[in-house]
C-alpha positions in Angstrom: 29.6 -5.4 113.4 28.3 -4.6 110.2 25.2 -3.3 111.6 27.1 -1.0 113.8 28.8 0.4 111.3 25.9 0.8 109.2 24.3 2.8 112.5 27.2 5.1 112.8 27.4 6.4 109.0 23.4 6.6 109.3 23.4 8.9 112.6 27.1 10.8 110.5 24.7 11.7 107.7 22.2 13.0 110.1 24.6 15.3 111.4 25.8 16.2 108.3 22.3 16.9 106.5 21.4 19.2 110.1 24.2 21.4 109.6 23.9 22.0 105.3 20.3 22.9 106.8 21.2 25.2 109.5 24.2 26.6 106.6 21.5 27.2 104.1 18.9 28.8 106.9 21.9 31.1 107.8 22.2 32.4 104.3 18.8 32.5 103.5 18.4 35.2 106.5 21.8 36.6 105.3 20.5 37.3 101.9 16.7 39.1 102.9 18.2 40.6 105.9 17.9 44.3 105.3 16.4 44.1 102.1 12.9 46.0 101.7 9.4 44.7 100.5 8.5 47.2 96.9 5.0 48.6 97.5 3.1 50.1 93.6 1.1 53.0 94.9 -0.9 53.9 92.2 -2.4 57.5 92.9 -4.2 60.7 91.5 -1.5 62.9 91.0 -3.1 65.7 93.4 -2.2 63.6 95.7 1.5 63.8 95.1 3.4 65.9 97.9 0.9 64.8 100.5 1.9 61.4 99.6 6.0 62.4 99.5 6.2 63.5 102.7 4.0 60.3 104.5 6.1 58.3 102.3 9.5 59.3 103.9 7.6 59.4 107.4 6.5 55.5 106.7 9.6 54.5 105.3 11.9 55.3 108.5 9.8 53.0 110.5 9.0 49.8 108.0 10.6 48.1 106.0 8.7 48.9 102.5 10.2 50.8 99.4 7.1 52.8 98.4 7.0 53.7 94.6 4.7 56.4 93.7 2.7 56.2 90.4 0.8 59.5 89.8 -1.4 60.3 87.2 -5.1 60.8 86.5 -7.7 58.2 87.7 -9.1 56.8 84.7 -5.3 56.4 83.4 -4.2 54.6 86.3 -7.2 52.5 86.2 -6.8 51.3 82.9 -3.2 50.3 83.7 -4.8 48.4 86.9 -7.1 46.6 83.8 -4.5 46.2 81.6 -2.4 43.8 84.2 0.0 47.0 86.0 1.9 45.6 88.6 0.3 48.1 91.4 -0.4 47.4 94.8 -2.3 50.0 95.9 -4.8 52.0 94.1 -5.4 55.6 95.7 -8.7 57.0 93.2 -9.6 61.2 93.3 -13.5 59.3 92.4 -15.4 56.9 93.5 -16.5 55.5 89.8 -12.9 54.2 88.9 -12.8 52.6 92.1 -16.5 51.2 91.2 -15.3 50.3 87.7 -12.1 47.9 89.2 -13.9 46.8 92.0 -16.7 45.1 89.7 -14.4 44.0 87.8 -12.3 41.8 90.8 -9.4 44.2 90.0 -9.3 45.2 94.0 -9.6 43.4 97.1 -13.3 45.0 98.6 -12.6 44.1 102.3 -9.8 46.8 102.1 -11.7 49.7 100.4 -11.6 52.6 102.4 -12.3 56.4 101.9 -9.0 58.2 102.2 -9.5 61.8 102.2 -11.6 64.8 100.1 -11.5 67.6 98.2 -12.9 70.8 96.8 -13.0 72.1 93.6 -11.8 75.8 92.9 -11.8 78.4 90.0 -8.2 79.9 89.7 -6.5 82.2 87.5 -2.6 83.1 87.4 -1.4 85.6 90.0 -1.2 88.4 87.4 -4.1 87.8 86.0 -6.5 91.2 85.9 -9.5 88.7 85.9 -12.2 88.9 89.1 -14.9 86.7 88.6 -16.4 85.6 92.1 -18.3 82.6 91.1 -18.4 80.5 87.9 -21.5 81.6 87.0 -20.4 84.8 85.9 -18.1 83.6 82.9 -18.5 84.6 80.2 -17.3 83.5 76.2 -16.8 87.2 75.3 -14.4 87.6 78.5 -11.9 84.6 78.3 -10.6 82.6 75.5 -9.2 79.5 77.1 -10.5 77.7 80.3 -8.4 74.8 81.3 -10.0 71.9 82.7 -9.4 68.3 83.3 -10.7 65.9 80.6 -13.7 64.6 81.8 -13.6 60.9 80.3 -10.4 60.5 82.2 -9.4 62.6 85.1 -12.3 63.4 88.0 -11.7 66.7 88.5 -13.0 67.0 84.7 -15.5 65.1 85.6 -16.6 67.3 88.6 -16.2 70.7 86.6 -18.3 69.6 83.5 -21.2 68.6 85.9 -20.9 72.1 87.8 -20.9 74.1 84.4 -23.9 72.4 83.3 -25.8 72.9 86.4 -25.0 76.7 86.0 -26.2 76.2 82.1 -22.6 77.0 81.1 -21.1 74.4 79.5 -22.5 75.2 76.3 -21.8 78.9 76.3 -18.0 78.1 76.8 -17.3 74.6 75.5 -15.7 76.3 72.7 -12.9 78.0 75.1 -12.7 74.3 77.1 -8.9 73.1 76.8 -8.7 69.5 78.1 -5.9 68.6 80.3 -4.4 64.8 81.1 -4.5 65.1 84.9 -5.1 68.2 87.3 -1.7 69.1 87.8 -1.5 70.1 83.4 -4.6 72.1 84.2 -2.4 74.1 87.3 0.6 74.3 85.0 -1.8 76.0 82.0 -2.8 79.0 84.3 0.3 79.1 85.8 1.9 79.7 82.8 -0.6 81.7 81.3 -2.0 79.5 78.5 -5.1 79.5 80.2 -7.3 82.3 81.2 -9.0 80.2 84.1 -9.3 76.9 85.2 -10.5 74.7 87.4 -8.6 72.4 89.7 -9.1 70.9 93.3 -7.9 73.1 96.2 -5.3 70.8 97.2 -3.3 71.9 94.3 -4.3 75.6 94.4 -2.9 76.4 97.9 0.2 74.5 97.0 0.7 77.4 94.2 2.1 80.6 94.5 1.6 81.3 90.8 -1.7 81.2 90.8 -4.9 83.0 92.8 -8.1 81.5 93.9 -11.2 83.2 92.2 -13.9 81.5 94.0 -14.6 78.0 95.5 -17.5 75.8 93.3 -20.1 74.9 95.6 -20.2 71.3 96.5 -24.3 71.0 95.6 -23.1 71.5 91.8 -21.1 68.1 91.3 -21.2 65.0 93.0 -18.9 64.6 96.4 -15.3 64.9 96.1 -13.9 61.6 97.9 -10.8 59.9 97.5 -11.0 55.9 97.9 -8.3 53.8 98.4 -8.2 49.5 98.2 -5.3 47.0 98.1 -5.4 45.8 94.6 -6.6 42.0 94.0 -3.1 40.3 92.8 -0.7 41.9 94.6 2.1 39.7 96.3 2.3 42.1 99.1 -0.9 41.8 100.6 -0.1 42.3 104.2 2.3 45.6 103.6 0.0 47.2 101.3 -3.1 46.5 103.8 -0.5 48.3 106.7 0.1 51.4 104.5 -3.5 51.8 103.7 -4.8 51.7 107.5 -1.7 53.9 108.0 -3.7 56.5 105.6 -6.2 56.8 107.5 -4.2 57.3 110.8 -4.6 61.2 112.4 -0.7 61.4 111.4 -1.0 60.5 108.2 -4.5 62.5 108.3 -3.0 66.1 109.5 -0.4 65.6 106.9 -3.5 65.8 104.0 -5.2 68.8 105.9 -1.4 70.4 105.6 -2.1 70.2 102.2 -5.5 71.2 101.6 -7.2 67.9 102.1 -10.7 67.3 103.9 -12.0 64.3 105.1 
């Protein structure tokens, strides 16, 4: 009798343990239904309304919250270095890509090249200056050229190389204002604080304060490409490897040729 009863509160407490487990499944679900995995998109701020608008299109159909860090490269990748909490790292260069991926800062499987760029000589829209080509500044013509700085942001980078292979970087390094990121550069000739300057095309066709003087030719810097790699620690490996094959997708594609982007 005793073992019957014995038998009976054993198979009562299996019962009882099944249902606190299918309880505490039920409210596990309850509590992550609906709720949506953060993705740290670290990217060069040109970038930035390319990236808005395939942001909202990639939201609507997964469930990620996609927040947008924008800045210059070199910033961003010494944020990667000094332990960020980032995700994905979207670079305007190759080298700060290089510099995190020999450093085990980014996961080298997932490396891809996103998009391109071209680099372009603007001044602001009222501006009486007509150079055609950046070999014909000139020191005695213009007292402030805005450009990138090179130790930090690539498009710098890509304008101090094409001024020296036109022999011009000395001749006007006295006129050079450096800028944190390419968008500061936009916002000095925009504004007028800047004669010239030099920024990718992406962000010149997005401006209607601004005209296009002439287009650098691509043999005078090193190619513009834009790399992009899930970083090494992040705790969202499979969404941030989806949104960066999702970059690389013709819709996600047409939306960077919208904005001035070549592949």
């Amino acid at each position: 009798m005793k073992k019957f009863a014995i038998f009976i509160l054993l198979v009562a407490s299996l019962l009882l343990a099944g249902c606190n487990s299918k309880e505490t499944t039920t409210n596990v679900d309850k509590e992550t239904e609906g709720k949506k995995i953060p993705l740290i998109v670290s990217a060069a701020v040109s970038l930035t309304e390319a990236l808005e608008e395939i942001k909202e299109i990639y939201e609507k159909d997964h469930a990620v919250d996609i927040t947008l860090q924008l800045g210059g490269s070199g910033t961003l990748a010494r944020q990667i270095q000094q332990g960020a909490p980032v995700d994905i790292f979207l670079s305007a260069n190759q080298e700060w890509m290089d510099t995190l991926e020999k450093e085990d800062l980014i996961d080298h499987s997932t490396r891809a090249n996103i998009t391109g760029n071209k680099m372009v000589m603007i001044t602001s829209a009222d501006s009486d200056i007509q150079y055609t080509s950046a070999a014909q500044i000139s020191a005695k013509d213009v007292e402030q050229i805005a450009i990138g700085n090179p130790k930090s942001v690539p498009a710098g980078k890509y304008t101090e190389e094409a001024l020296h292979h036109l022999n011009k970087w000395n001749e006007l390094k006295d006129q050079l204002v450096l800028a944190k990121d390419v968008r500061q550069v936009l916002t000095y000739v925009e504004t007028g604080n800047a004669d010239i300057g030099f920024v990718y095309e992406s962000d010149a066709v997005n401006s209607d304060k601004i005209k296009m003087l002439a287009t650098v030719d691509d043999s005078l810097h090193g190619p513009i490409v834009y790399p992009g790699a899930v970083i090494a620690n992040t705790k969202h490996e499979k969404e941030a490897e989806d949104f960066l094959t999702f970059l690389q997708t013709e819709e996600a594609q047409n939306i960077m040729k919208k904005y001035g982007f070549k592949k």
